[in-house]
N, C-alpha and C positions, 0 to 999 in steps of 0.2 A: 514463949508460947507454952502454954498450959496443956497436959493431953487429959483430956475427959471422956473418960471410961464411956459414959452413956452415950456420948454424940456419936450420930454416926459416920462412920469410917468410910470416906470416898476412895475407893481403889479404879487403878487403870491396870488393862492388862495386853501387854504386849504379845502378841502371837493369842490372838485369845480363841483362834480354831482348834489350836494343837491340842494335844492329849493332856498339858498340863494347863495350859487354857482353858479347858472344857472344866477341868476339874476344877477350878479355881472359880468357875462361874457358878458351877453348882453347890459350894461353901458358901459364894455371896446370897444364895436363895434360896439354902436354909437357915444363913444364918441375915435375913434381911432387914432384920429390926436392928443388928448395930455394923450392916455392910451394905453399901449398894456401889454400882458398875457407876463408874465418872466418865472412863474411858476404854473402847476396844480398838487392837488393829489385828491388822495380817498382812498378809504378803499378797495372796493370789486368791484364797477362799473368800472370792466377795460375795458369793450366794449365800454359804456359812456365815459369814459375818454379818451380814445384812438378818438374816434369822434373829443373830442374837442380840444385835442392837434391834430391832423390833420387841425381841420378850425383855431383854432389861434395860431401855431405853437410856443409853449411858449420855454424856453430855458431849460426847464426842467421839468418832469415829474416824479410823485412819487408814487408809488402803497403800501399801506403798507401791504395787504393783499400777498403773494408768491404765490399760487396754479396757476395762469396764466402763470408764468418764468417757472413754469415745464412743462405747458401744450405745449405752443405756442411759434414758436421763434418772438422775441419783435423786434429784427432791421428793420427787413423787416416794420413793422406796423409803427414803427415810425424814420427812416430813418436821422441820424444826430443830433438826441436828445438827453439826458443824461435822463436814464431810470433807477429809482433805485426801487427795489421791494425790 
């Protein structure tokens, strides 16, 4: 596999609430002409989470805490995602 500089770079980010999270999403959005979000989780911040999968609509989202899939229905919130709790 060949790396090319132009195409753009699908990143995932684990813990993508946390303080290094945060940071690393705001790199993919200024820098979004050669980065965009493929993938976010967390652990427990699914209101945070759900925020930023809505602004940078990544192709997959991961909760590993469940008490929210009982609580709340998830489609509606994020609409054409892959949502796994």
């Amino acid at each position: 596999m060949t790396f090319d500089a132009r195409q753009q770079q699908r990143i995932a980010i684990l813990g993508s609430t946390g303080s290094i999270g945060t940071s690393a999403l705001d790199v993919i959005q200024h820098r979004s002409d050669r980065l965009t979000a493929f993938g976010l989780s967390a652990h427990r911040s699914w209101k945070k989470l759900f925020e930023q999968a809505r602004e940078h609509r990544p192709e997959h989202v991961v909760l590993t805490e469940s008490a929210p899939k009982k609580e709340i229905d998830l489609e509606p919130l994020l609409p054409g995602r892959e949502m796994y709790a």
